[in-house]
C-alpha positions in Angstrom: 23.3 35.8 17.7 21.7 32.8 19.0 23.6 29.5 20.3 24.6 27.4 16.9 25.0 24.3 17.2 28.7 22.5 16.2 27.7 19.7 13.7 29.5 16.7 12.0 29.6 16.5 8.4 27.4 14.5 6.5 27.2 13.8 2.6 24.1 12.7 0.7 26.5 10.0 -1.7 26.8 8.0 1.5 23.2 7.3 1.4 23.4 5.4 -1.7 24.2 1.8 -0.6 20.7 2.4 1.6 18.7 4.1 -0.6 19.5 4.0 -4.2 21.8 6.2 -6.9 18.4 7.4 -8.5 17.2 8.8 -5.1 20.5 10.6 -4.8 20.4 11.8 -8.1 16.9 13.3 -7.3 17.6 15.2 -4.5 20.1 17.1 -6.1 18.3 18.2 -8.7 15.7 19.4 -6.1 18.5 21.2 -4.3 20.2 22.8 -7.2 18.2 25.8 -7.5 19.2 26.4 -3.6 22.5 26.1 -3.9 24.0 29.6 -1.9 20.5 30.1 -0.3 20.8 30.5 3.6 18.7 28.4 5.7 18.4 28.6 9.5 16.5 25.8 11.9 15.9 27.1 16.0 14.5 25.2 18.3 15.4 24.7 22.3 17.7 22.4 22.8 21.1 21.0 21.1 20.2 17.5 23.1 18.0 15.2 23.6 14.5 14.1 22.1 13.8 13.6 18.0 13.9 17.0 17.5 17.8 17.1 18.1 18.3 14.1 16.5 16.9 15.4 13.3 18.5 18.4 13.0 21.7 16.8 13.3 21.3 15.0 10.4 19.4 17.4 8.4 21.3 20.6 8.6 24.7 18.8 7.7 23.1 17.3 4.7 21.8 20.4 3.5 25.3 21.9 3.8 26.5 18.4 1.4 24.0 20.2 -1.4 25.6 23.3 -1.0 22.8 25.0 0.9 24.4 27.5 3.6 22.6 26.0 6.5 22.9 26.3 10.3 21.0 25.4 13.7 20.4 27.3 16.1 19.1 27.1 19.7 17.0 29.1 22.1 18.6 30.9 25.0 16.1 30.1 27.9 15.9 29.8 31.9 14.7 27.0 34.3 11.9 28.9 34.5 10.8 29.7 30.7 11.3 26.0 29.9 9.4 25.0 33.0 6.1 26.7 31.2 7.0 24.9 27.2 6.9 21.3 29.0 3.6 23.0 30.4 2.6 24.4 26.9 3.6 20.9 25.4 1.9 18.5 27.7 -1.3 21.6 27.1 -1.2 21.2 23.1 -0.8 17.3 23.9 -4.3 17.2 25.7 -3.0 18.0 29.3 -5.2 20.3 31.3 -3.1 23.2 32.6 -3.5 26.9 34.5 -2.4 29.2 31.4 -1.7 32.4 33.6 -1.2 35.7 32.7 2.0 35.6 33.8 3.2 32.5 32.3 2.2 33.8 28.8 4.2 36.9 30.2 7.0 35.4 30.9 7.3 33.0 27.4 6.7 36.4 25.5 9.5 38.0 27.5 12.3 35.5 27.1 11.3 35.3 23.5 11.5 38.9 22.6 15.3 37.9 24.1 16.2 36.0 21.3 14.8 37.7 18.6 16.6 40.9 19.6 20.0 38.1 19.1 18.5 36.6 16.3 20.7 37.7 12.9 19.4 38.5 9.2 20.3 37.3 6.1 17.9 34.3 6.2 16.4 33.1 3.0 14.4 30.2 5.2 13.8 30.2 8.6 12.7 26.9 10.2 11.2 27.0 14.0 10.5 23.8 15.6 7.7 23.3 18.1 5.8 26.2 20.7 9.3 27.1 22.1 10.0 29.7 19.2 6.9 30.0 17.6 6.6 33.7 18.6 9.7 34.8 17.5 8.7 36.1 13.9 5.7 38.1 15.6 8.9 40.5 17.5 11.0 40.5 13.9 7.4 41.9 11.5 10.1 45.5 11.3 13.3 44.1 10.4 15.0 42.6 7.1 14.5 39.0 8.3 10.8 39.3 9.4 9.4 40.5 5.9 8.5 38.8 2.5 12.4 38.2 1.6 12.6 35.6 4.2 9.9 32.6 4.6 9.3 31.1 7.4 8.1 27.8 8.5 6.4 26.5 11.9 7.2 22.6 11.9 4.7 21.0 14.6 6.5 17.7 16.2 3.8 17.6 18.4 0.3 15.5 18.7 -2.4 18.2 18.4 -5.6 15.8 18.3 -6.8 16.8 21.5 -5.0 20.5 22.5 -5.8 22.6 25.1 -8.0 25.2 23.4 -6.7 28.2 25.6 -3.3 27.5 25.0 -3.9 26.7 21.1 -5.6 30.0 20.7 -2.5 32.2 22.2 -0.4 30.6 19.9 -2.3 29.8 16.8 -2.1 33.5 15.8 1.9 33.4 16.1 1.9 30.4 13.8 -0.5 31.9 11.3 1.9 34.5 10.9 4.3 32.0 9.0 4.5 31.1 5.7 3.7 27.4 6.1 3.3 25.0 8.8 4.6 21.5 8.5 2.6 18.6 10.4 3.1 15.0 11.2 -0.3 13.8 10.2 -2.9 15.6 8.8 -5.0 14.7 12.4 -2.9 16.7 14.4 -3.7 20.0 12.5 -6.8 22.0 14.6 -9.5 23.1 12.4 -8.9 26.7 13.6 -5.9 26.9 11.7 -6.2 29.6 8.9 -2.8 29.0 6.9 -1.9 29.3 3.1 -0.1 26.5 3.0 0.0 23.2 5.7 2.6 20.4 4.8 2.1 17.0 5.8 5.4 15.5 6.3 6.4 12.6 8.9 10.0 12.8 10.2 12.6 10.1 9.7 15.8 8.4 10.8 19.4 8.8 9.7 20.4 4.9 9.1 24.2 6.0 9.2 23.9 7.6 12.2 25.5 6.2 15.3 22.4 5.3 16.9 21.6 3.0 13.6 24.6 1.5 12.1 25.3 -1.7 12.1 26.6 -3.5 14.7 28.2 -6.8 15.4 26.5 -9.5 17.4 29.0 -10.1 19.6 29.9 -6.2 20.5 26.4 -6.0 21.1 26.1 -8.6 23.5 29.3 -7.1 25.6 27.4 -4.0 25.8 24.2 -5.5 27.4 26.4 -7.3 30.0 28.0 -4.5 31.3 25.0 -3.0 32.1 23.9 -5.8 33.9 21.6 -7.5 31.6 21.5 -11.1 30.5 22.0 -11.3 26.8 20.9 -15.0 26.5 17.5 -14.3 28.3 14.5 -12.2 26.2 15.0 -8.9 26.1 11.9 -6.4 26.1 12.8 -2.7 25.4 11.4 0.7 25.1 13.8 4.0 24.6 12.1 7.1 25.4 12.6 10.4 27.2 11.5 9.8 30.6 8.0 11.5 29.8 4.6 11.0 31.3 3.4 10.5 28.1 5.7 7.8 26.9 4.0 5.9 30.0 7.1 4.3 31.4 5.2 3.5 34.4 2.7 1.5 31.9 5.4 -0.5 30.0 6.8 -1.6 33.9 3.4 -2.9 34.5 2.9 -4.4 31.2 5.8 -6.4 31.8 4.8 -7.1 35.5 2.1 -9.1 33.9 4.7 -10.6 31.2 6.8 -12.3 33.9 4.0 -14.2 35.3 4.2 -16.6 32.1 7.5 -15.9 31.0 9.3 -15.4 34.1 12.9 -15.0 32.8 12.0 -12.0 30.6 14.3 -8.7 31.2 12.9 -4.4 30.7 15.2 -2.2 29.5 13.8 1.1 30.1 16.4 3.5 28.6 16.3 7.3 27.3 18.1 10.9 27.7 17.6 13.5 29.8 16.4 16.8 27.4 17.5 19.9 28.5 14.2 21.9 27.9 12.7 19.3 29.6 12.8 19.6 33.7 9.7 17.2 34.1 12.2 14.1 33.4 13.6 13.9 36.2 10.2 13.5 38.8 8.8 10.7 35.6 12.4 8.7 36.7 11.6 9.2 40.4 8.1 7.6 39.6 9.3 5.2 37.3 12.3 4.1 39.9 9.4 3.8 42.8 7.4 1.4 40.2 10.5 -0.6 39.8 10.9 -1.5 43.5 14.1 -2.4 43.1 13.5 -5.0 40.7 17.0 -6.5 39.4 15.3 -7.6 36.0 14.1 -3.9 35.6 17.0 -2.0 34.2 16.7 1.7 34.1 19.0 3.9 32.4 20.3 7.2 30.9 22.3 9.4 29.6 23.3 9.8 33.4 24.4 6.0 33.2 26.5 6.9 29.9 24.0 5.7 27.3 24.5 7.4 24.4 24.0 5.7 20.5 25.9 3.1 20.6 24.5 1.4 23.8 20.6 3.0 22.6 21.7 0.8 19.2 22.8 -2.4 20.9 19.5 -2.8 23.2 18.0 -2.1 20.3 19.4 -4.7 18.4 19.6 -7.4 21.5 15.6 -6.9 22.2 13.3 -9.6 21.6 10.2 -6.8 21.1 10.6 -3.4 20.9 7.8 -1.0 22.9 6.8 2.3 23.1 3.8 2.5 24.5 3.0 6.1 24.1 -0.4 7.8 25.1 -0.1 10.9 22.9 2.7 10.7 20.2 3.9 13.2 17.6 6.0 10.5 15.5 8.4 8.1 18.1 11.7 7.9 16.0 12.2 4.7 18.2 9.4 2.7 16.4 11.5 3.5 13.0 14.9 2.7 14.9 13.7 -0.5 16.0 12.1 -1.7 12.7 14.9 -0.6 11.2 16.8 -3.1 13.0 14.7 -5.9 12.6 12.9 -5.8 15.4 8.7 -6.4 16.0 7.6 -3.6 17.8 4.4 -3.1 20.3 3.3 0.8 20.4 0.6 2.7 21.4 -1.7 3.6 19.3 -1.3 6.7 19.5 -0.6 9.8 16.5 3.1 9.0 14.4 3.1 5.4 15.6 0.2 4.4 14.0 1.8 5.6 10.7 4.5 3.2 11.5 3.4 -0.1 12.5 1.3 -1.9 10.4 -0.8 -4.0 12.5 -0.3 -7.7 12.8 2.7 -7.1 9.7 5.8 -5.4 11.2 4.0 -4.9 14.9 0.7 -4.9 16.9 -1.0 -1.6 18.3 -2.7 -1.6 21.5 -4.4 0.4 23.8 -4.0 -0.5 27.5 -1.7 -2.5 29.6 -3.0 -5.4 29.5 -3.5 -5.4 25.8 0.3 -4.6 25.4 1.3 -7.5 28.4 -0.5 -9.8 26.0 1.2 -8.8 22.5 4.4 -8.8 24.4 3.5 -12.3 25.6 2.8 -13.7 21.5 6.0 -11.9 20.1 7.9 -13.3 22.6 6.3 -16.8 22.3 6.9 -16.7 18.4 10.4 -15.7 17.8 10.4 -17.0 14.2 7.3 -14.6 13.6 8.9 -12.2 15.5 11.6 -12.0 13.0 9.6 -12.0 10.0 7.5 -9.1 11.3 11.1 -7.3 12.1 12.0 -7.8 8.7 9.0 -6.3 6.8 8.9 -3.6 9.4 12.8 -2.9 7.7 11.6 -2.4 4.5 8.5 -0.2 5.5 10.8 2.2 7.3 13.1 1.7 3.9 10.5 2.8 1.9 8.7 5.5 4.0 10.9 6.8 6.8 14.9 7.5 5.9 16.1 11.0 5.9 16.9 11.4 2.4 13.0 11.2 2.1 12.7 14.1 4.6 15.6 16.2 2.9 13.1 15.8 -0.2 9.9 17.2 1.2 11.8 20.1 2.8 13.8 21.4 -0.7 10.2 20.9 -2.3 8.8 22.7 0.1 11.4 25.6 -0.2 10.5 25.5 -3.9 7.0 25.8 -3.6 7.7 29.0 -1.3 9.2 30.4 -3.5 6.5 30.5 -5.8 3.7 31.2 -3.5 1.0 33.7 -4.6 -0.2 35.7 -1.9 -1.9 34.1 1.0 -5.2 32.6 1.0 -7.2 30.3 3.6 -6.3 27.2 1.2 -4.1 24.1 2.5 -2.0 22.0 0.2 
């Protein structure tokens, strides 16, 4: 058996205060034929990144319908997750040597974890390249064949992949019963499925990360990091990942301080545990910094967790994430959530986000983000109506109850597949 991952229990009636009783009342109906059914999510890591947080929220709240669900993680080695940040930055654009070996290697370790994988499965859900093989090693037993459907979900930005890396794994996602996409951009023309799902990700607003916080417990948290609560505030929270562009957001603000030169960055995100490239990004990022005392980087390693990722949040002036290839960026949704204008790249899932000029502005280099940076901070009574609307966009568009829909209609349409054909839906 793979690693499961110890959850926290969730229930959907707790949702109703945020998102309506006839919202509640609609998901059950879509779960009730479920109820008893066994579904299982893997993907590589129990920490860290928007894949984690999803699944924390997701699985539990399938359990409140009475759906038998459970997560699972990959058992892996420094060096197997060493070539999935390689595969990831690949299918991201990157340009990478795809060896012999390293495709030797990935197979290897995940021929592992099928052999611990159990049966008994109704759905299976596997997130990202990590485990996308894993069905192609199970085609012989009970949980590889018709009885048990299984799903590829794609977190990741496609738009521009790596054609030699797409093609080794294409086949091994083809062998699944449906793919689930962020946008329908990111899905390569090569793809020959019966069914591809277009389905953004979302935030849990009850989580810890999101709840609502005071004002004044807020504040005590930014000062004992060493920021100044009463001077602006500009954000971004991100995994410490090239393409976040950390580096980019430090010299955005470089150019920031030169008109408004009491202006504070908060650079703040977790170290993943698939993800060993983080820590040479902080090395780079720490070098840019040159020991600037109103450039504040932190981590997980500093003891940020959600509450502290909630109160910058909440203390920012403008929210960033200036992201050069993006498959959603939960943070855009966090910070709207919270009221707060944000500047992102524009870049994949961000752009479905922020609606330019309304609840944000997109932009496309440095200097274009310096300068947005500059009017949000120079407008703080725009900046707050911008924040607001961007509220009730992610209200209306990106709360988990919304996601816990798509994936029990999904489930249902499985169920009722006819056999496979080269048509998407």
């Amino acid at each position: 058996m793979l690693e499961r991952v110890p959850l926290l229990e969730k229930e959907l009636v707790d949702f109703t205060d945020v998102v309506g009783g006839a919202t509640v009342e609609r998901i059950r109906e879509l779960a009730e034929p479920f109820r008893g059914a066994r579904v299982l999510h893997i993907n590589a890591t129990a920490y860290g990144g928007g894949v984690a947080e999803l699944l924390a929220t997701h699985v539990p709240l399938l359990r409140s319908l009475g759906i038998d669900a459970e997560w699972q993680v990959m058992q892996g080695s420094d060096e197997f997750f060493s070539i999935t940040k390689h595969v990831h930055n690949a299918l991201q654009g990157a340009d990478i040597e795809w060896t012999t070996s390293m495709q030797r290697t990935y197979l290897e370790r995940v021929l592992d974890n099928a052999l611990a994988l159990g049966d008994g499965w109704d759905y299976v859900v596997v997130h990202d390249p990590q485990p996308a093989a894993l069905l192609s090693f199970l085609r012989d037993k009970k949980i590889g064949r018709a009885t048990t459907k299984w799903i590829w979900r794609c977190h990741i930005d496609l738009t521009a992949a790596n054609p030699e890396v797409w093609e080794f794994f294409r086949p091994f996602v083809e062998q699944h019963d449906a793919s689930v996409w962020t946008m329908p951009e990111f899905v390569p023309d090569s793809l020959n499925m019966a069914r591809v799902v277009h389905a953004p990700p979302c935030i849990d607003p009850l989580s810890v990360k999101n709840l609502e916080l005071a004002m004044p417990f807020c504040t005590e948290i930014t000062k004992q990091y060493g920021i100044d609560p009463h001077r602006p505030i500009v954000c971004q929270v991100s995994r410490f990942d090239p393409w976040k562009d950390p580096v980019g957001v430090l010299e955005a603000f470089q150019i920031v301080r030169r008109q408004i030169p009491d202006a504070q960055l908060v650079l703040a995100g977790s170290m993943a545990t698939d993800d060993p490239e983080g820590f040479r990004v902080w090395e780079a990022v720490e070098a840019a910094r040159g020991g600037d005392r109103n450039i504040h980087l932190l981590s997980n390693l500093h003891q940020v967790g959600a509450v502290q990722i909630n109160a910058f949040q909440r203390m920012a002036s403008v929210m960033v994430q200036k992201s050069l290839r993006e498959g959603f960026g939960l943070t855009v949704s966090e910070a709207l959530w919270k009221g707060r204008p944000v500047v992102g790249g524009r870049a994949g899932g961000i752009t479905l986000q922020i609606r330019e000029g309304y609840d944000g502005y997109l932009v496309d280099s440095v200097e274009e983000c310096a300068s947005r940076i500059i009017d949000l901070l120079a407008d703080p009574v725009g900046s707050e109506a911008m924040g607001a609307q961007g509220r009730e966009h992610v209200r209306d568009n990106f709360l988990c109850t919304r996601e816990l829909a798509d994936w029990l209609t999904l489930f249902g349409r499985l169920g009722n597949d006819e056999p496979r054909s080269a048509t998407r839906s």
